[in-house]
N, C-alpha and C positions, 0 to 999 in steps of 0.2 A: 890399551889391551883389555878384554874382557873374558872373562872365564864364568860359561854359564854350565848349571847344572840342568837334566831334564831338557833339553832344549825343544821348543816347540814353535820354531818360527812360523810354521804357516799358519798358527794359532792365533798368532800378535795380531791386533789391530795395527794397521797404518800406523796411529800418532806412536805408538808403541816401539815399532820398527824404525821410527824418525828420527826420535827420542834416543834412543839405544846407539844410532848409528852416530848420532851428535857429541853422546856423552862417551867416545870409543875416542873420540882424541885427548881426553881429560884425564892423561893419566898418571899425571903424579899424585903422589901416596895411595889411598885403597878406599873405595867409596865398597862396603856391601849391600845390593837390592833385594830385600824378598818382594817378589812380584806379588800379585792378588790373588793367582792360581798355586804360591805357595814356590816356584821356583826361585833361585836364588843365581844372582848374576854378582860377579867380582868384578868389580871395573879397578883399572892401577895395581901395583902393588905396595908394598910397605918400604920400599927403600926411602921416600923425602918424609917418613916418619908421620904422617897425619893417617890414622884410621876411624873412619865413621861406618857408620849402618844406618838403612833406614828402612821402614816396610810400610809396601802399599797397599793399602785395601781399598782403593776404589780405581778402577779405570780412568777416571775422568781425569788425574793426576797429569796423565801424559797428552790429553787435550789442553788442560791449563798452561802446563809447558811448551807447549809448541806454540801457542798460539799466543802467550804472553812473556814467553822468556821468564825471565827472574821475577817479575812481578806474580806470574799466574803457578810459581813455587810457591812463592809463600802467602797465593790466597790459597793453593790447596790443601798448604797446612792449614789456614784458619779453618779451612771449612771442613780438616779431617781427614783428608784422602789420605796422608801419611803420615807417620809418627816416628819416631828415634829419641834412643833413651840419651842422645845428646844433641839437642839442637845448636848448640856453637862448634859441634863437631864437625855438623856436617857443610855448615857455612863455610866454615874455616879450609873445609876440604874443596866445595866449588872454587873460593879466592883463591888458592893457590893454582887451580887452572883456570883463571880469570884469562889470561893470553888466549886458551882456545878454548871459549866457551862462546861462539856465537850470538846466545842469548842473554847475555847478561849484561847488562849495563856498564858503562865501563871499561868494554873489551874489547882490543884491538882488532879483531876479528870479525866480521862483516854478518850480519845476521841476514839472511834468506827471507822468501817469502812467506815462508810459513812466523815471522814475527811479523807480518804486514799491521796485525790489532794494535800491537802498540802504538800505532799512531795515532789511535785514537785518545791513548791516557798521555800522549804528550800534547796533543791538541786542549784536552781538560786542563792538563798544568800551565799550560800559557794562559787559558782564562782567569786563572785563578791568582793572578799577576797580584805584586804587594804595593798596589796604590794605597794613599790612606784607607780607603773603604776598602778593599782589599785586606790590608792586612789584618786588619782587625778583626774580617771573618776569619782567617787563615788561621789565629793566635786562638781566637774562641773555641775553636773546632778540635782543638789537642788542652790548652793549658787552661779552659772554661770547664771540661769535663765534669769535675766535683773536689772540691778541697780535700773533701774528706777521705776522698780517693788516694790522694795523693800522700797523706798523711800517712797512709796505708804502709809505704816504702822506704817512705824519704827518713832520712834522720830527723830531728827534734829541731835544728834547724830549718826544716823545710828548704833544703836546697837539692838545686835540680841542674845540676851542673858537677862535670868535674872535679873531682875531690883530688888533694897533695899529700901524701901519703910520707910524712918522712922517716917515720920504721912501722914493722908490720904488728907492730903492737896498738899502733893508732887505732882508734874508735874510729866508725867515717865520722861521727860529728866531730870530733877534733880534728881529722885531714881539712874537713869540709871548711873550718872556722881556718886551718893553717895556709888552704888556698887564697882566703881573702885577706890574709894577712901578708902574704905573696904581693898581692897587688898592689895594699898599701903602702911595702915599702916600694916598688919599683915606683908607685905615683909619687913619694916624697909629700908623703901626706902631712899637716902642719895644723894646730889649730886654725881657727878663722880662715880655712883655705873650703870655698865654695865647690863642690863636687856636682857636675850633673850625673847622675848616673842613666844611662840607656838603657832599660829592659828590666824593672826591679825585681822580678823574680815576688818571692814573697816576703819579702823584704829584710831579710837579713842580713848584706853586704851595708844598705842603706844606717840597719842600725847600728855595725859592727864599727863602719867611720866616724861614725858621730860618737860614741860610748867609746871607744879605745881614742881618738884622734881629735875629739872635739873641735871637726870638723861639720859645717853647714850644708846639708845635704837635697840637692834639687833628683826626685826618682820618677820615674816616667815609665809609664805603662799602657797599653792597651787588652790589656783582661780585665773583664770584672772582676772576676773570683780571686787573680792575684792582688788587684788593689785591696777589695774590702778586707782578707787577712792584712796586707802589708802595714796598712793603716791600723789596725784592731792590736800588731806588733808595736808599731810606734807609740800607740797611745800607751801601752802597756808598759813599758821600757823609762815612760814620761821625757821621751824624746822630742815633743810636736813643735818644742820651740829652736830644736836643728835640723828637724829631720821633714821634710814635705811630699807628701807619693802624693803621686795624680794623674789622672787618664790624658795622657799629652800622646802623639805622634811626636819622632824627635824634629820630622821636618818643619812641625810648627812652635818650634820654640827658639825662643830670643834673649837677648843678653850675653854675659861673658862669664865664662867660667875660670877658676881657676886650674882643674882636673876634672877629666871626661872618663869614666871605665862604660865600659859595656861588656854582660858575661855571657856570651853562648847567644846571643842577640842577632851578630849577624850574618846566620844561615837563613835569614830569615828575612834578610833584605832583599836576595835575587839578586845577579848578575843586571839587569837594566838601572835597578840602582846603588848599586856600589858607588857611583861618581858622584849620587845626589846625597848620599850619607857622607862622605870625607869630606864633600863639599857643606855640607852644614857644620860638623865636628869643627873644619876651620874657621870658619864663621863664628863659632860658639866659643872658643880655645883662644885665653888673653897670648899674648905673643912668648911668655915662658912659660907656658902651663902643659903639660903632660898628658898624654893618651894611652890609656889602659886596656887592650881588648883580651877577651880571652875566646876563644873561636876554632872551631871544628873546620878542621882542612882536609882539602882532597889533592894528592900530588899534583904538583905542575903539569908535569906529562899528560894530565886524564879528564882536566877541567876543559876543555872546548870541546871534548867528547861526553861529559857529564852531563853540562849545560844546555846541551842539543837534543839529551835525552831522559827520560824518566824513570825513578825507579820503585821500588814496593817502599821502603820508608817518606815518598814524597808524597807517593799515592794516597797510601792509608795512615799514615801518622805526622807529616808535617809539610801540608797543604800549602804551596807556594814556594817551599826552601829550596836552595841551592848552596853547598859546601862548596867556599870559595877558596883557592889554590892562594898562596903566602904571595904568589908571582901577581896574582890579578889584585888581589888587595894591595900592594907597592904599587900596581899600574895605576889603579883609582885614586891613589894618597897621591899620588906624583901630579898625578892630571888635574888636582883640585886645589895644591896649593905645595905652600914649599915644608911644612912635616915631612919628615925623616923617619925610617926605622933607626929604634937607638939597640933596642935587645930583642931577643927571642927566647922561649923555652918551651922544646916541645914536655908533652907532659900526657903521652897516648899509655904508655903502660900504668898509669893512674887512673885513666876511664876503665880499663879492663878490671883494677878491683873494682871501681865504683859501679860499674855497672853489675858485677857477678853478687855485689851484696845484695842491690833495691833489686834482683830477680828472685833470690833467696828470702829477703821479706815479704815479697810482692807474694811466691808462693808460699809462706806460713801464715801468710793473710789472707790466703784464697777464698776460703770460706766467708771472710769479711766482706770483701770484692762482691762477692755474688748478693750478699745484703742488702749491699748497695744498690741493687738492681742491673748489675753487668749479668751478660748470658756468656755461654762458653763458648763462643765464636771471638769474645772480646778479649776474655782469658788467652785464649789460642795466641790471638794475634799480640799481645802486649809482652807472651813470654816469647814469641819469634821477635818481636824488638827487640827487646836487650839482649835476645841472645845474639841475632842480626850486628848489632852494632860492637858486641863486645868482640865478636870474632872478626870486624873490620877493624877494629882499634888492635887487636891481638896479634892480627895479622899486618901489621901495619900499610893498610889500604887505607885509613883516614889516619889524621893527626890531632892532637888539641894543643892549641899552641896560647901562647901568652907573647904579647906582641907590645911594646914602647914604642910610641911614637913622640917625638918632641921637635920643635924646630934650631934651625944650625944660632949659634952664641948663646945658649940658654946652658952656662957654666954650672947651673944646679942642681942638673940631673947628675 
C-alpha cells in the first residue's frame, strides 16, 4: 500500500515509476520517502510495528536501484543520494519484506530484467574465488586496511568478532574476554594440550589459552597487519615460548593437534571449499581432540539461493565470503570424515550489542577516521556496515553460532 502526497506521476522518471511500483508490494510495517522534489510517499503501515524514513536527494538513487537491487541501495548511500536518521531502521524494514522484494538478495521472489547488472558483480565474485592466493588478496582488502583503524572501535582487546554478553552491565571487553572463555570450556582446554587455532584475529584468543590454560598454541593467519600486532601482543605478554602466530594458509599445515578453534574465519572460505577445510581440520584433529568453530550463518532455507548470488557486504566489505548455512557445514564435516556435531549455541542477539557499540565508537571517533586518511565515502559505507549487519542479526536473517565438533567414543567431552 502507498500513500503519496502531491502526486505527480507524469513527473517521475521511469526508474522512478519502477521503483515505486516494486516497493508497493513491501508492505509490512511503514517505510516514509521524501522524494528529491520534496514529495513524501508512505509505503506499509505501522501494524508489524517497524517504522523507518528516509529522504532523497538525488535521482540517481532510483537508477542504482533498479539496476543493482540491494547492492546499488547501498552504494547510493555511500555515495549520498539518501540519508535516514536510522540506518538499521530502514534495513530492518526492507528484511522484513525480504519475501517480496525482488531485488534483494536472498528473496524468494524472482528479479526481472531490470537486475540483469548484477550479473556482472556475481561474475566479479566468482573471480575472486579463495584459492591460497586468492584469499590472501580477499583478507588484505578488509582486515590489511590499518591497525590503527581498527583500534579506533574495537575494545582494548582488539577483537573483531562477536562478543557474550552475560548481563548488560558487562564492558564489551569483558563479554569479548567471556566469549573466549566460552570456547575454552567447550574445547576442554588442559595444560600441555596443543591448540591450532584458524584465523588469529589480533591475537588475543591465542594469548588468552596460553595465559588462563597454559596451553601450547599454534595461530595462523594470512594478514599482515594482523600478524605483526598479534606477535608485538605475544611478545608483550612474554608468551613466545607457548604461544607461535605465523603467515600459514590452514590448507598448508601439518601435524596433529590436540584442539582446533576457529572465530568468524569461516565465511571466508566459500562454499567450493567447505569440504577442503573439514577435510584438513580432520587430518590435523588427533582422534579425541575437539573442534571449536564460531561462525556467521545464513538460514538453511536461503543458502543455495545466497551462494548463486551477490550481495553489498560481499561486494564492498568481504571480497570472496559466503555465510554458510549450519545444514551445509554438517554436509561438508560428514563428507570429509567421521566428526560429529556434539553442541550448538546460537548467539545472534549478542552481535546486535556488539555491533551497535563499535558503530557508536567508530562514530565518536569519526574525526580520528578521517586523520587517518578515510574520505566520507568510506565513512558512509562502514556505518551502512554495521548498521547492515546489525539489523540482519536483529532481525534474525543471519545467526552466529558456536558449533563442537568431536568424533563418536571420545568419553571427554
Amino acid at each position: 500500500m502507498i500513500q503519496q502526497t502531491q502526486i505527480s506521476p507524469a513527473k517521475r522518471t521511469w526508474y522512478e515509476r519502477k521503483l515505486l511500483a516494486l516497493l508497493s508490494g513491501m508492505n509490512k510495517g511503514q517505510l516514509v520517502i521524501t522524494m528529491p522534489d520534496g514529495e513524501q510517499i508512505t509505503i506499509g503501515d505501522t501494524r508489524d510495528g517497524i517504522m523507518a524514513a528516509m529522504n532523497i536527494s538525488d535521482s540517481r538513487f532510483f537508477e542504482k536501484c533498479i539496476l543493482y537491487g540491494d547492492i546499488g541501495f547501498g552504494e547510493a548511500y555511500t555515495e549520498g543520494y539518501w540519508n535516514t536518521p536510522d540506518i538499521t531502521g530502514v534495513i530492518k524494514w526492507v528484511l522484513l519484506n525480504l519475501s517480496n522484494a525482488p531485488s534483494v538478495s536472498g528473496s524468494s521472489v524472482k528479479a526481472g530484467a531490470q537486475n540483469i547488472l548484477k550479473l556482472l558483480n556475481r561474475i566479479r565474485h566468482v573471480a575472486r574465488g579463495n584459492s591460497t592466493t586468492g584469499a590472501k588478496k580477499n583478507i588484505a582488502e578488509h582486515y590489511d586496511l590499518n591497525n590503527d583503524f581498527f583500534k579506533l572501535f574495537l575494545d582494548p582487546t582488539m577483537t573483531y568478532s562477536c562478543a557474550l554478553f552475560m548481563k548488560n552491565s558487562m564492558s564489551l571487553q569483558e563479554a569479548q574476554l567471556n566469549k573466549y572463555e566460552s570456547l575454552c570450556r567447550s574445547l576442554k582446554l588442559k595444560p600441555g594440550d596443543h591448540v591450532l587455532e584458524i584465523g588469529s584475529g589480533w591475537g588475543e584468543n591465542a594469548v588468552y589459552m596460553a595465559k588462563k590454560y597454559g596451553c601450547r598454541v599454534t595461530s595462523i593467519t594470512i594478514s599482515e597487519e594482523q600478524l605483526k600486532l598479534a606477535n608485538e601482543k605475544v611478545a608483550s605478554q612474554g608468551l613466545g615460548g607457548l604461544v607461535e602466530v605465523k603467515m600459514a594458509d590452514y590448507r598448508n599445515i601439518t601435524g596433529k593437534f590436540d584442539k582446533i578453534v576457529s572465530i568468524e574465519m569461516l565465511e571466508a572460505v566459500g562454499h567450493r571449499f567447505l569440504r577442503s577445510y573439514f577435510k584438513k581440520c580432520h587430518e590435523l584433529l588427533k582422534p579425541d581432540g575437539i573442534l571449536a568453530l564460531q561462525v556467521i550463518t545464513c538460514p538453511d532455507s536461503r543458502y543455495d539461493s545466497l551462494r548463486r548470488s551477490v550481495d553489498w557486504i560481499q561486494k564492498h566489505i568481504f571480497p570472496g565470503s559466503l555465510l554458510p548455512s549450519v545444514a551445509a557445514l554438517n554436509a561438508a564435516v560428514n563428507h570429509t570424515g567421521d566428526m560429529t556435531l556434539i553442541s550448538l549455541k546460537e548467539m545472534g542477539t549478542h552481535y546486535v550489542e556488539t555491533l551497535k557499540l563499535w558503530r557508536k565508537q567508530f562514530n565518536e571517533k569519526v574525526n580520528e577516521v578521517r586523520k587517518l586518511g578515510f574520505d566520507e565515502k568510506f565513512i558512509r559505507k562502514w556505518n551502512y556496515y554495521l548498521s547492515y549487519c546489525e539489523a540482519a542479526f536483529a532481525m534474525r536473517n543471519i545467526f552466529v553460532m558456536q558449533l563442537i565438533y568431536s568424533r563418536p567414543n571420545n568419553t571427554g567431552i
